[in-house]
C-alpha positions as CSV (number, residue, x, y, z in Angstrom):
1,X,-12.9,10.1,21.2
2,X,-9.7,8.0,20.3
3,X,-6.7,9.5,19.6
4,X,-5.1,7.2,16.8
5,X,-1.2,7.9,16.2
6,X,-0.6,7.6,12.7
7,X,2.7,8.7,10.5
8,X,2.9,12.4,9.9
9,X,3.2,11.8,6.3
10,X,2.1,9.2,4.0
11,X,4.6,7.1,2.5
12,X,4.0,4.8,-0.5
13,X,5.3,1.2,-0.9
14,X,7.4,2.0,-3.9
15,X,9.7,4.3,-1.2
16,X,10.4,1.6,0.6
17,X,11.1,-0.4,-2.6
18,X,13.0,2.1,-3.4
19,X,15.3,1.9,0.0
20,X,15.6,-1.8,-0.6
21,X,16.8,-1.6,-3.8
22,X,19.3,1.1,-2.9
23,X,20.2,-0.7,0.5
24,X,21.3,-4.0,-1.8
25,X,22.4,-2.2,-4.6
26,X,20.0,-3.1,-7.0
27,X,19.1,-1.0,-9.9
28,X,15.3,-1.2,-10.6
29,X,16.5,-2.8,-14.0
30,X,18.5,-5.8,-11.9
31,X,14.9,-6.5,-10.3
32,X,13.0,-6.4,-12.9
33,X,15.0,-9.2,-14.2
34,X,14.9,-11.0,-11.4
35,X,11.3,-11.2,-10.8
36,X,11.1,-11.4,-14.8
37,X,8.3,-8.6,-15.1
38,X,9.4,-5.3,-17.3
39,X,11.5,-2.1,-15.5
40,X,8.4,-0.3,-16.7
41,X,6.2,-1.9,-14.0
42,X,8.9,-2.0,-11.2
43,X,9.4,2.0,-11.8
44,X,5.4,2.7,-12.0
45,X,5.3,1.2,-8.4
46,X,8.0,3.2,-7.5
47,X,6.5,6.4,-8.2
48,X,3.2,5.3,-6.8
49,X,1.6,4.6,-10.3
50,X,1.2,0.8,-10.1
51,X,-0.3,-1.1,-7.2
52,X,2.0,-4.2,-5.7
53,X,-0.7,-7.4,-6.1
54,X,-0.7,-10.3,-4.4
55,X,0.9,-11.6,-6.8
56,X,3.7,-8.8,-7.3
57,X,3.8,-9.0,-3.2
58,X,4.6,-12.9,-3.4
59,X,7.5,-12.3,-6.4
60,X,8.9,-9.6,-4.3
61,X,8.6,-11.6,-0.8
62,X,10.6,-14.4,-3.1
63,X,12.9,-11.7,-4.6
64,X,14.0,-10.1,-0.8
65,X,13.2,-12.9,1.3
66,X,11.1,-10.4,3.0
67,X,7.3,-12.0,3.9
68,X,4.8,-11.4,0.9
69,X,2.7,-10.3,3.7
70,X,5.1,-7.0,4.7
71,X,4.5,-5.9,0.9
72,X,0.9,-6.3,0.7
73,X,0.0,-4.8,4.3
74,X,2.3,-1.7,2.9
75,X,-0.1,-1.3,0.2
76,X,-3.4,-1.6,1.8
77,X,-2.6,0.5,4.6
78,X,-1.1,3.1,2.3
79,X,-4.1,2.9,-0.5
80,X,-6.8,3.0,3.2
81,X,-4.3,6.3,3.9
82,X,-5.4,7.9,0.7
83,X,-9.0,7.3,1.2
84,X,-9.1,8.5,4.5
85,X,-7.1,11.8,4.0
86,X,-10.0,13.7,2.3
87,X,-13.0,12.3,3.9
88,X,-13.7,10.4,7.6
89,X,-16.5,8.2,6.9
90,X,-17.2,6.9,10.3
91,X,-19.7,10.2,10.8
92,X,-21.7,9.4,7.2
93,X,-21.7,5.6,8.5
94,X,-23.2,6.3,11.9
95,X,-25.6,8.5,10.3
96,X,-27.0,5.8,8.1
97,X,-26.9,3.1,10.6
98,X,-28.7,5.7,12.7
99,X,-31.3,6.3,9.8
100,X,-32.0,2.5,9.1
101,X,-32.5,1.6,12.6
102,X,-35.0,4.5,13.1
103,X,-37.2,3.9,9.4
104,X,-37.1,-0.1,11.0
105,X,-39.0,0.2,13.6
């Protein structure tokens, strides 16, 4: 079996946001403004109530000059985190495959 090193915690985008903002001194107001989207949604994704979409990923890439790319791969691999916390699926897959193969023959 692999041993995959992974973070010891799970960290959502909106932290990192959050250290961006504070690192430029923005308040979340300031960016909300400049991506011309309300404080409401900049603060849900903050506290890991709003998902950052393509979209929001390219306004923030534009906003930061950091790639669209860095905000969206944040997302995905912390929304694939969450899923994988409670259950590993690669067990129930292989037993399926398993299953399919056998009832095929």
């Amino acid at each position: 079996m692999k041993n995959k090193l992974q973070p010891s915690r799970l960290i959502p985008p909106g932290r990192i946001l959050e250290r961006e903002l504070e690192a430029r001194g923005w308040t979340q107001s300031q960016l909300a403004t400049v991506l011309g989207r309300p404080k409401q949604m900049v603060n849900e994704i903050i506290n890991a109530k709003k998902r950052i979409t393509p979209e929001t990923a390219l306004e923030l890439g534009a906003a930061f000059d950091i790639p669209a790319e860095f905000w969206l791969n944040l997302e995905t691999t912390y929304r694939l985190r969450l899923s994988q916390k409670d259950i590993d699926y690669t067990p129930i897959i292989h037993r399926r495959e398993t299953l399919e193969r056998t009832l095929q023959i």
